[in-house]
LOVO-44068 format. One record per residue (C-alpha): residue number from 1; residue in three letters; chain; x negated, y negated, z negated. Coordinates in Angstrom, 2 decimals. Last residue first. Example, Ala and Ser with C-alpha at 12.3 -4.5 7.8 and 13.67 -1.06 7.14 Angstrom:
! residues 2
2,SER,A,-13.67,1.06,-7.14 .
1,ALA,A,-12.30,4.50,-7.80 .
//
This chain:
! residues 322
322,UNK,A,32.63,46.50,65.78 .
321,UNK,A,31.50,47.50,69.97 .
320,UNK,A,27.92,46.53,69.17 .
319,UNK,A,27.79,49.28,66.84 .
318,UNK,A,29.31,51.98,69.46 .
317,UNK,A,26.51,50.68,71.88 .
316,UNK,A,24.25,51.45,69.01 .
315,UNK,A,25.51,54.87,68.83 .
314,UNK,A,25.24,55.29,72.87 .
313,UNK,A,21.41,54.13,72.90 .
312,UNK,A,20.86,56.33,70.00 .
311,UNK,A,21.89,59.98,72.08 .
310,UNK,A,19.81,58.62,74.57 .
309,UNK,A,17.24,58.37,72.20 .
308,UNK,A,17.64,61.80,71.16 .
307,UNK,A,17.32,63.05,74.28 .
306,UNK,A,14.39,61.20,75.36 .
305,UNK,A,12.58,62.59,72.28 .
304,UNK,A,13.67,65.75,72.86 .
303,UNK,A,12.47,65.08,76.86 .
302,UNK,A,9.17,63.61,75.42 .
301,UNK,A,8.50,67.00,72.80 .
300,UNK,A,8.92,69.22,75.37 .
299,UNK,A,11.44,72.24,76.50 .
298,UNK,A,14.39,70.77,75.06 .
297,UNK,A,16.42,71.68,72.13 .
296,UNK,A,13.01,73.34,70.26 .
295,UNK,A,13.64,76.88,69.06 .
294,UNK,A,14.14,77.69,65.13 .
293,UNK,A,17.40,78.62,66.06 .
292,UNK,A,18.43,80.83,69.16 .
291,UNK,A,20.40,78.76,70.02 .
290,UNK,A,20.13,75.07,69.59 .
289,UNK,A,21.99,73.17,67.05 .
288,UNK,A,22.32,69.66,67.29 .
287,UNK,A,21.25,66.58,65.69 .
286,UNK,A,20.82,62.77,65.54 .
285,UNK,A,20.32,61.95,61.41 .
284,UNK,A,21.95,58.75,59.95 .
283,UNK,A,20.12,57.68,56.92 .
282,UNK,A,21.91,55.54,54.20 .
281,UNK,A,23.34,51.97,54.70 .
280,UNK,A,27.12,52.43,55.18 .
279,UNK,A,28.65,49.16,53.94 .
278,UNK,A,32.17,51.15,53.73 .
277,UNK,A,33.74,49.16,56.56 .
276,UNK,A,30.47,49.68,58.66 .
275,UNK,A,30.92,53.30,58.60 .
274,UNK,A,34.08,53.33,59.35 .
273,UNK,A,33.73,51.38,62.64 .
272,UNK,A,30.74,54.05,63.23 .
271,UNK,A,33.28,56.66,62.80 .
270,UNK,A,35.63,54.30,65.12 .
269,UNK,A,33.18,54.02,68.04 .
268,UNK,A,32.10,57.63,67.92 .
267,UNK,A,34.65,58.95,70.42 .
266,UNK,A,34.06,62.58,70.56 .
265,UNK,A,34.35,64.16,73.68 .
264,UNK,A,30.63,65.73,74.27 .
263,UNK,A,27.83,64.20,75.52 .
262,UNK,A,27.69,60.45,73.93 .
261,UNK,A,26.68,62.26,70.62 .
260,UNK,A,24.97,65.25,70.67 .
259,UNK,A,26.77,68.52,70.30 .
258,UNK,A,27.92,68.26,73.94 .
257,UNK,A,24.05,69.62,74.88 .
256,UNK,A,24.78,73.74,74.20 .
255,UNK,A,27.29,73.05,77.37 .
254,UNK,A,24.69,71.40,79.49 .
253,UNK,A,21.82,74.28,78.20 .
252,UNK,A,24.24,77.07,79.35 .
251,UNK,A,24.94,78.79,76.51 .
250,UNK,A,23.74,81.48,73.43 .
249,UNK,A,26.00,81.91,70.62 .
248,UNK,A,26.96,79.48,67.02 .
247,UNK,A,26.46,76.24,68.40 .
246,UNK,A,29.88,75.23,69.18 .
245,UNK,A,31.40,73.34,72.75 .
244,UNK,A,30.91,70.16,71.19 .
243,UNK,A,31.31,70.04,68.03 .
242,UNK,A,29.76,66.94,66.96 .
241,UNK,A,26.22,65.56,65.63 .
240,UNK,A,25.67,61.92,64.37 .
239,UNK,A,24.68,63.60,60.71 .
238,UNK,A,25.29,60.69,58.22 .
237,UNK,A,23.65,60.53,54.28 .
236,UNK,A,24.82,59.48,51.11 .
235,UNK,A,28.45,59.11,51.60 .
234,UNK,A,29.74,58.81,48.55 .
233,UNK,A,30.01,55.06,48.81 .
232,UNK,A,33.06,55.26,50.78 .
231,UNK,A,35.01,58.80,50.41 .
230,UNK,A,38.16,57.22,51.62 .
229,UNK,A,36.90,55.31,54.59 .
228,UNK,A,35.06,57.93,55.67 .
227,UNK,A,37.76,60.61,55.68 .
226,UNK,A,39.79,57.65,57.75 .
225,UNK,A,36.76,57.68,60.11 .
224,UNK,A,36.98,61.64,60.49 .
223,UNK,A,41.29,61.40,61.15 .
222,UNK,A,40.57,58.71,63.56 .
221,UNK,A,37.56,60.84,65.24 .
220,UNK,A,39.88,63.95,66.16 .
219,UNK,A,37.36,66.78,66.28 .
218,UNK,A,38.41,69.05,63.23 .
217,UNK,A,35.53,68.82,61.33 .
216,UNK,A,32.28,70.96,60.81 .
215,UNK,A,30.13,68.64,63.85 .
214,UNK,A,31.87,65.42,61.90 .
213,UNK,A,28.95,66.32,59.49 .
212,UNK,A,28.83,64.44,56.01 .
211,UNK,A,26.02,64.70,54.16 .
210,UNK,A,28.07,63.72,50.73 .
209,UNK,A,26.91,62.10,47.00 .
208,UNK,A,24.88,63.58,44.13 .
207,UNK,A,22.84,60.69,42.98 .
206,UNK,A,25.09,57.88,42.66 .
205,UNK,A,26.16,60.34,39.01 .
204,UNK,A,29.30,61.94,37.69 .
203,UNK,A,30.48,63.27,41.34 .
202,UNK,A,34.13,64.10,40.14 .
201,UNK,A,35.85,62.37,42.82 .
200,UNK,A,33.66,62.51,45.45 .
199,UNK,A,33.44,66.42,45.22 .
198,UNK,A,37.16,66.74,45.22 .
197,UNK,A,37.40,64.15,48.28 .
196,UNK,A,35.13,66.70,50.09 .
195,UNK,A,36.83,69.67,48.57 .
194,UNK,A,40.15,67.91,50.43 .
193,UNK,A,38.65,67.01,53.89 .
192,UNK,A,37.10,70.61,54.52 .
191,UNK,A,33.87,72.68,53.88 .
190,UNK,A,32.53,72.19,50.82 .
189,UNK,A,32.67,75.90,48.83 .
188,UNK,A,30.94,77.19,52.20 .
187,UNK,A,31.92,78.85,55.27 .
186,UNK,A,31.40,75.85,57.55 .
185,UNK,A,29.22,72.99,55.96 .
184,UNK,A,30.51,70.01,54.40 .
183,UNK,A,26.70,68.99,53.84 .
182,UNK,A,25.89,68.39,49.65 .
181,UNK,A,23.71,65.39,49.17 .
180,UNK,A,21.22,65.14,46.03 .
179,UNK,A,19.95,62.14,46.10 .
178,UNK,A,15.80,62.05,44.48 .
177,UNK,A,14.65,59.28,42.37 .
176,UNK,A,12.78,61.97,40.22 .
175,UNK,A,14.21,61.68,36.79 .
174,UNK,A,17.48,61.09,37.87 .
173,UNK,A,17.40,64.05,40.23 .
172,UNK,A,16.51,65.97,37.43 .
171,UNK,A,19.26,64.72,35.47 .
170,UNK,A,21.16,65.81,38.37 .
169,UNK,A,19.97,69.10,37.90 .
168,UNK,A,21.18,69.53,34.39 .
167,UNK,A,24.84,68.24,35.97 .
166,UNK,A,25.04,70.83,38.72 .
165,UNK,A,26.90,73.72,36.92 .
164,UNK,A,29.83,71.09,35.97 .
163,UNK,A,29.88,69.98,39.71 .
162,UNK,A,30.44,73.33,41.24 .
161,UNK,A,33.22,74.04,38.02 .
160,UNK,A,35.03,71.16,39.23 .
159,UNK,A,34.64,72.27,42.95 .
158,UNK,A,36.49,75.54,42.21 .
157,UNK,A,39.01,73.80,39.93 .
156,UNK,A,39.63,71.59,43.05 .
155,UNK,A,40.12,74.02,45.01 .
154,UNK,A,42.22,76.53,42.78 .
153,UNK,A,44.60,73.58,42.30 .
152,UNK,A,45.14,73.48,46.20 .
151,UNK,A,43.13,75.78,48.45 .
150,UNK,A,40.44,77.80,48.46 .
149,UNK,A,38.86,79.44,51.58 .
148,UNK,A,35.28,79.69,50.09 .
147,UNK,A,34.49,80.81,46.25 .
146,UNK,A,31.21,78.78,45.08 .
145,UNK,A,28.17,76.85,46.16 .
144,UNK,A,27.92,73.86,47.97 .
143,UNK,A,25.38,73.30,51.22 .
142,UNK,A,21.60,71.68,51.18 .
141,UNK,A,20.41,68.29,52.56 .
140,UNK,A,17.57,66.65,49.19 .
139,UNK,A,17.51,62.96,50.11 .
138,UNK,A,14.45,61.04,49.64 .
137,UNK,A,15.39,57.82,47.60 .
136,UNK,A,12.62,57.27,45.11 .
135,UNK,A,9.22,58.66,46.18 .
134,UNK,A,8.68,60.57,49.45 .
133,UNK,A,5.80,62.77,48.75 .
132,UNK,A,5.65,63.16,45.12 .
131,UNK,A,8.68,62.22,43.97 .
130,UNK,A,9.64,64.80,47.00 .
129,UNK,A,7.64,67.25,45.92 .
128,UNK,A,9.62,66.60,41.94 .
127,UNK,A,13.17,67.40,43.45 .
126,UNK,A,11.83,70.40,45.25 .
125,UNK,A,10.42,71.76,42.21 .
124,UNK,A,14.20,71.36,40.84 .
123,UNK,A,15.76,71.79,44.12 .
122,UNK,A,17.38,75.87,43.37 .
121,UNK,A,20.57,74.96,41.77 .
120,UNK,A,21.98,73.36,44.96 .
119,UNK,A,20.73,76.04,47.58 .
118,UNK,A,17.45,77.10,48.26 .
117,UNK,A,17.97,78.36,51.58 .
116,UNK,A,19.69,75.43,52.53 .
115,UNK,A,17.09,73.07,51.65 .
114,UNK,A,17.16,69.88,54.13 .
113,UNK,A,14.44,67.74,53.47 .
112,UNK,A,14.78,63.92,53.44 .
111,UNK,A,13.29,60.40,53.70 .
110,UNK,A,9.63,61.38,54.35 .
109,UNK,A,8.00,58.00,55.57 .
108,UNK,A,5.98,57.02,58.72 .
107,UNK,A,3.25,55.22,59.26 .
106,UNK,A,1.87,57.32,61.82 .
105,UNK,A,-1.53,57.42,60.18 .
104,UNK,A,0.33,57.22,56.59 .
103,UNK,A,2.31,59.84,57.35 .
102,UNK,A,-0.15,61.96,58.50 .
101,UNK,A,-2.84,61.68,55.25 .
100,UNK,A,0.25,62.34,52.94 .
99,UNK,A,0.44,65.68,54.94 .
98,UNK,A,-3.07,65.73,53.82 .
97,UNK,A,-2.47,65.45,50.46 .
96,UNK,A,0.65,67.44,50.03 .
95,UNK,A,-1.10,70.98,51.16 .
94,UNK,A,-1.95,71.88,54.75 .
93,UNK,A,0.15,75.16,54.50 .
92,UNK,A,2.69,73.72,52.41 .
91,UNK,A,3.41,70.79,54.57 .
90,UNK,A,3.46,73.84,57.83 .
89,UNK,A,6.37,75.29,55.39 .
88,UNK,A,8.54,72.48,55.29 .
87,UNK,A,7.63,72.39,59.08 .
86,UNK,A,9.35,75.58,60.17 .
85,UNK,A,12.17,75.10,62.22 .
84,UNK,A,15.77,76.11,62.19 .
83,UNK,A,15.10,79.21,60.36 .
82,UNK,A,12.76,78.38,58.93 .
81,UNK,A,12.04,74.76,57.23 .
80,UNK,A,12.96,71.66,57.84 .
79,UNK,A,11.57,67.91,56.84 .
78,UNK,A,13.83,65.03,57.89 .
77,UNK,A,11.15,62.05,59.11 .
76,UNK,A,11.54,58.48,58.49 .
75,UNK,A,11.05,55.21,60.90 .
74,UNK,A,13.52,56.16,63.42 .
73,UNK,A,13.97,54.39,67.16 .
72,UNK,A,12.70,58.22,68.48 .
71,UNK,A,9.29,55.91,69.63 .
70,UNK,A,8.91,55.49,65.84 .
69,UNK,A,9.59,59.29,64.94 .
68,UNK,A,7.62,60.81,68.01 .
67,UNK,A,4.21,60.58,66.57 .
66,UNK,A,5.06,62.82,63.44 .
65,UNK,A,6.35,65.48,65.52 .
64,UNK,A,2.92,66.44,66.85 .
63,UNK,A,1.49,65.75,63.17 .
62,UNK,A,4.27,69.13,62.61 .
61,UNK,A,3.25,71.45,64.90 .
60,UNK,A,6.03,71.89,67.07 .
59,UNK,A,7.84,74.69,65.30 .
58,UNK,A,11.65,74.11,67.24 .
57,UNK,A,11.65,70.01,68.20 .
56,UNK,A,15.07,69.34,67.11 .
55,UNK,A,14.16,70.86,63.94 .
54,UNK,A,11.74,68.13,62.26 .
53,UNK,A,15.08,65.38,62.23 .
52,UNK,A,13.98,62.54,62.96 .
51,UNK,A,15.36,59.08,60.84 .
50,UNK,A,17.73,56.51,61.70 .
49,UNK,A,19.24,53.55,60.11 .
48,UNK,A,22.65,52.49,61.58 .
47,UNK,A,22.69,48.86,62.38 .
46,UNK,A,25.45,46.35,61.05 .
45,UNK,A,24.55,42.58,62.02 .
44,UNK,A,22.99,40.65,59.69 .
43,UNK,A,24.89,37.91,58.23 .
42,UNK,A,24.83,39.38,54.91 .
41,UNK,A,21.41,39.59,54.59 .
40,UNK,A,20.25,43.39,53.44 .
39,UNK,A,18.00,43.94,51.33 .
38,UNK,A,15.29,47.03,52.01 .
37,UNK,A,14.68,49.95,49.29 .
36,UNK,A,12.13,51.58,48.14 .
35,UNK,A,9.31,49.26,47.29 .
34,UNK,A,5.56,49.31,46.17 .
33,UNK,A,3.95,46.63,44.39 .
32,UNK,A,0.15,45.72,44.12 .
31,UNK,A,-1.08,47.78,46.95 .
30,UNK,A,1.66,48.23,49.29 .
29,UNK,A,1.79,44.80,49.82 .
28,UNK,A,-1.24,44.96,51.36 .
27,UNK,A,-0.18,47.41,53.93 .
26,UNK,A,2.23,44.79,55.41 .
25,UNK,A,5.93,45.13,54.84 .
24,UNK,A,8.56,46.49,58.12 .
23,UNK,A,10.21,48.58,54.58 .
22,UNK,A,9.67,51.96,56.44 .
21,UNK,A,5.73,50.89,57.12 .
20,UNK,A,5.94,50.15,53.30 .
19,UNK,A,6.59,52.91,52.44 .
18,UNK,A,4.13,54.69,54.27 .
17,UNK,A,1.61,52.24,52.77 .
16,UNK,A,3.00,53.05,49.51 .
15,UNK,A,2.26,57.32,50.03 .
14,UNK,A,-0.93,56.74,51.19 .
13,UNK,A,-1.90,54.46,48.26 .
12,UNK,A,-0.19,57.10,45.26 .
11,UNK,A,-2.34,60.12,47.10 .
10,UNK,A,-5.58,58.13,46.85 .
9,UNK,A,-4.91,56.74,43.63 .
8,UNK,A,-4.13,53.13,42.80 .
7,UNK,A,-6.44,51.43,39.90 .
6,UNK,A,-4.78,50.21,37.25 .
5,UNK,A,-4.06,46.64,36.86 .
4,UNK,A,-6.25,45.03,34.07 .
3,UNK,A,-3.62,41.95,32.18 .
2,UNK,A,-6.01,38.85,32.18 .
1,UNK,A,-4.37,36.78,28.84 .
//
């Protein structure tokens, strides 16, 4: 018996063929049977999978942006809005359609937006844009919420009760395809090695997992690849950002530079060893903080670009070292 297959919308083809760009599939395949997620041979060798982050380039216009993801080595784009850029709102000024209409000329997916200001219990519309936009997989970046400077019993209660309060949204998640990842951000319920073990331990679900950020860590890169190691698969997505010399006041460009990887002292060879032991396969996001925010970390889009990519030749050094 013929089974009739429905006819594709125009928003439901743009946003396959930028799939499928991510997947390295041809257009056509896009038609009949989009895909989310790309196998892995077991002889390959490990990679880390990149994508652009929309706020190392300030409030470039956003289709400006766009063109720099493939020649950043990424195939995804990290949407951000004010203060550290502004391009979550620029999608919202266009409308989804024709921000569909860019990624599919670049052929490039949306694999995250990071949501601070909304916070954890605030991604519900979020949640269902990205279905939208990114399909099954886009990670939602915001921080925890709760009592900060715990310790001990009171620590984990706290991020007991953090994870209670998130289970309706989870089922949202669910619904949606979206991962929910919480950053261990300074000042913030998650913020050291024990909440984020806390948080791993009573995630209920695959999709609430850990942005994890070596930049908020003490800098001693055994101690953040044995962190790795023990959170494993809850490690949903991988900022390659350190310390440096801080972000948080105004310095010499060279100094505000030792954020990004290969700059500053951090030896990323055993994170990305760590990585690799735990089958890391998410998104790993180059970034630093400029200062002011919301101002681009270079002063054009082909020396941010250039940055970055330096930044990526010294990561996949690190990979070729394991």
């Amino acid at each position: 018996m013929n089974r009739r297959v429905p006819k594709q919308t125009r928003r439901e083809f743009c946003r396959a063929v930028a799939s499928m760009a991510w997947l390295g599939l041809p257009a056509t395949t896009a038609m009949s049977e989009p895909q989310t997620s790309r196998l892995k041979s077991s002889t390959d060798p490990f990679h880390l999978r990149y994508l652009l982050a929309s706020a190392m380039y300030g409030k470039y216009p956003l289709a400006q942006i766009l063109a720099e993801v493939h020649k950043a080595g990424a195939d995804a784009i990290d949407l951000w809005p004010r203060v550290h850029g502004n391009q979550r709102e620029q999608v919202d000024a266009m409308g989804e359609q024709a921000f569909l209409d860019l990624l599919s000329r670049q052929q490039v997916r949306l694999g995250a937006i990071t949501q601070y200001r909304l916070g954890p219990f605030g991604l519900r519309e979020e949640m269902h844009f990205a279905a939208r936009v990114g399909g099954p997989g886009t990670v939602l970046i915001t921080g925890g919420r709760g009592p900060v400077g715990l310790h001990g019993a009171e620590l984990k209660s706290a991020v007991a009760t953090f994870v209670e309060k998130l289970k309706p949204h989870l089922e949202v998640a669910t619904e949606t395809g979206a991962i929910l990842a919480i950053e261990n951000h300074a000042r913030n319920l998650i913020d050291t090695p024990d909440s984020m073990k806390w948080l791993a331990e009573f995630s209920p679900s695959p999709r609430l997992g850990i942005a994890f950020a070596p930049h908020h860590l003490p800098q001693d890169s055994e101690k953040i690849a044995m962190l790795i190691s023990d959170l494993g698969p809850n490690v949903v997505f991988f900022y390659a950002q350190q310390h440096g010399k801080g972000s948080s006041k105004k310095m010499p460009k060279a100094d505000e530079l030792l954020q990004m990887p290969g700059r500053g002292p951090l030896d990323f060879a055993p994170i990305v060893s760590a990585l690799k032991q735990i089958d890391y396969q998410g998104f790993t996001e180059i970034f630093m903080h400029p200062t002011p925010r919301g101002i681009p970390i270079l002063d054009s889009t082909a020396a941010i670009t250039g940055e970055i990519n330096r930044a990526r030749g010294y990561l996949d050094q690190c990979c070729q070292k394991i």
